[in-house]
Structures are given as C-alpha cells and as structure tokens.
N, C-alpha and C positions, 0 to 999 in steps of 0.2 A: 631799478633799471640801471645796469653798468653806464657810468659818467652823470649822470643825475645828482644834484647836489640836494635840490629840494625832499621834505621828509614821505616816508611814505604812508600816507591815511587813508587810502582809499583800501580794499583788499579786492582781490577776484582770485576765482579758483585756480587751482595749480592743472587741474586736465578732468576731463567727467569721469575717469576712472578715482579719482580723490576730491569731492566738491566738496569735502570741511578741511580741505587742506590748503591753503590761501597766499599768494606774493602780494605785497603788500606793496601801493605805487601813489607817486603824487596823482592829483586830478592829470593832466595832461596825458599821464603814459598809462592811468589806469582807463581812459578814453579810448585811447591808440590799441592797448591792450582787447578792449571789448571789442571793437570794430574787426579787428583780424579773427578772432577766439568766434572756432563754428563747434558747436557740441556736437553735430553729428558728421564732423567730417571723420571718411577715413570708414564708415556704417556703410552695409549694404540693404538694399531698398526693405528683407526682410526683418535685420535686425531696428532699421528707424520706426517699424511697425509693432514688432516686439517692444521697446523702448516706449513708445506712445503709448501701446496698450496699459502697461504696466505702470503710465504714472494717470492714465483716468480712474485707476485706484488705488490713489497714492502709494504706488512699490506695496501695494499689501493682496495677497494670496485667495483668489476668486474661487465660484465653485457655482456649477449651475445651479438655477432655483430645482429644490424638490430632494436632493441628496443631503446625506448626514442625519438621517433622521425624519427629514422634512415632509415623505410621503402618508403618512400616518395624521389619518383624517382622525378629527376632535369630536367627540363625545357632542352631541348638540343638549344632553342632560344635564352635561356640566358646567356648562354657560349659565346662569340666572343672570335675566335683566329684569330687575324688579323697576325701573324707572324707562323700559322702553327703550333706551338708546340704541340697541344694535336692532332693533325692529324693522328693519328696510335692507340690512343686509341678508347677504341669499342661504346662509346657513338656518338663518330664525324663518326666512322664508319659505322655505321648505318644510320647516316646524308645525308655522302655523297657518297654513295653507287651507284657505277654505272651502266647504265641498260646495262642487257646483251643482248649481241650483239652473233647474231645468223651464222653471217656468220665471215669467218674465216679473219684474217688479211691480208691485201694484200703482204707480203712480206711470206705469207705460204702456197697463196693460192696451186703453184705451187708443192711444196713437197707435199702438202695433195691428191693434183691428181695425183702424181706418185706411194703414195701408196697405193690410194683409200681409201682415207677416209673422214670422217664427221666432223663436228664442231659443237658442241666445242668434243676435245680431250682430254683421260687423258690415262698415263703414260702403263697402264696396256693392252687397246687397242691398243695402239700404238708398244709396244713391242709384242703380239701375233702378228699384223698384220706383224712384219718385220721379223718376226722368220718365218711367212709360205711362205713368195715371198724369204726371204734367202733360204728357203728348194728347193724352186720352180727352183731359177734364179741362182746358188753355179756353175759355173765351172767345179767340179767334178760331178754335176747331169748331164747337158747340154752334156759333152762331148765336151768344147770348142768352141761352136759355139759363135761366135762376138756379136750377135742381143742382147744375152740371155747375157753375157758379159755386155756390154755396161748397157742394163737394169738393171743389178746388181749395179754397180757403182752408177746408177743415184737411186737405192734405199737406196745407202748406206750413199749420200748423204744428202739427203731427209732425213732418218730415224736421222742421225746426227741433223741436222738442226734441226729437230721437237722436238726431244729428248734434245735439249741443250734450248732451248726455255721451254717446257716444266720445265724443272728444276730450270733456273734460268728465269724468266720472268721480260721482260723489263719494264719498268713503263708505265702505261698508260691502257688505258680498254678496252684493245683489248684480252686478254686472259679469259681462260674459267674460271670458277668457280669451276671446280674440280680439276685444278693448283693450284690453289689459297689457296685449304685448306689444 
C-alpha cells in the first residue's frame, strides 16, 4: 500500500480475473483491502449464475446423466454375486424374481377360510372383509349368543394373523405381489 511502512504478509488477489495473482499487504490494509474487494462486482445477474453454477463443480466440465456411453444397459449374466451382496438391488431383482404362486400358503390357508377369502391378499380387502364379519359377529349385535361368540374370536384371530403377515412378510415366495410393493 503506497506510504505504508510496515512489511507486507498478508496476500489477496489482485482482481477474479487473476486469483493466483496476489498484492501482498500488512494486516491493517489487507483488512481494509477485503472489506472493499466484491468478486462479483461489475457481473450481470446471468453471468453470477453462470459463475456459481460453475464452481458447484469445482470449474470442472458437466454433462447430463446417461450420455457418453452411459445408456447401454449391463449384461445382468455378467454380474456374479457368489456372496449375495447386490441381491436387493433391482437389476438381480428382476433376475431372480419369483413365480407367483396362486394359492395361498399353507400356514394361512386356514385364516383365509375363516374369513372368506382369496389369494393372493392385500391389506385394504382384508380390512373391509373384517370390518363387515366384526359388524356381523360384535356381541352387542348377536345378543350374546356363544356360536356367533366363538366365530368372532376365531375372526379376530385370523384377521390378526393375516394382518401381521400381511405387514411384515416372512422371507420366501410365498406372499403375494401386492404385499410386496
């Protein structure tokens, strides 16, 4: 800084057109110096946009996903996972997709005939179906009779079991496809 006696140790840029290019200033005038010093003065709104864009990848040359190569789907026979690790993703998924199975599992068969129902199941049949046998088979409708009692219990049963299945499904390809999604 012209009349400055003290040494210069600090540096700042000389203008954003040369940022390795550096005046070198005591602490006081390299202070004074930042305070004034605007990088984008003198930019119009499109160029500070340009400028930003450009340094959210550090000044380095973009290109949308899927070009230079990128669209050229992968061989799914060239993949081997001999220890399972890509097994949940949707390439192996599609691989090993299992065939659906039209009848119901043998540990549901029996809930599914309690509450009259079909296979495969999902969540929203299943709760209409238990809402109209709970209106049907409730204690307060019946009037206490045992038969109508009892049938309740074993719907309540049933609807549990289906409903707990339903939600969280055990491994294996016994459950339906619209569980699943």
């Amino acid at each position: 800084m012209p009349g400055c006696a003290e040494a210069g140790e600090f540096r700042a840029p000389v203008s954003r057109r040369a940022l390795n290019e550096y005046r070198w200033f005591c602490l006081p005038h390299v202070r004074e110096y930042n305070a004034s010093w605007d990088y984008y003065k003198g930019m119009g709104p499109d160029e500070i946009e340009a400028n930003l864009r450009a340094d959210t990848s550090w000044q380095r040359p973009t290109w949308p996903l899927g070009r230079l190569g990128g669209n050229s789907r992968i061989d799914p026979t060239l993949l081997r996972d001999p220890l399972g690790i890509l097994r949940d993703t949707p390439l192996h998924a599609q691989r090993a997709k299992p065939p659906e199975r039209h009848e119901p599992p043998p540990e549901l068969r029996a809930a599914l005939d309690v509450l009259d129902l079909g296979w495969p199941l999902d969540q929203a049949l299943l709760r209409a179906r238990y809402k109209t046998l709970a209106k049907q088979l409730h204690p307060d409708v019946t009037g206490g009779d045992r038969g109508a009692e009892d049938r309740f219990k074993d719907v309540n049963r049933a609807y549990s079991l289906l409903r707990q299945r339903l939600a969280a499904p055990a491994t294996g390809d016994s459950r339906p496809a619209s569980a699943a999604e």
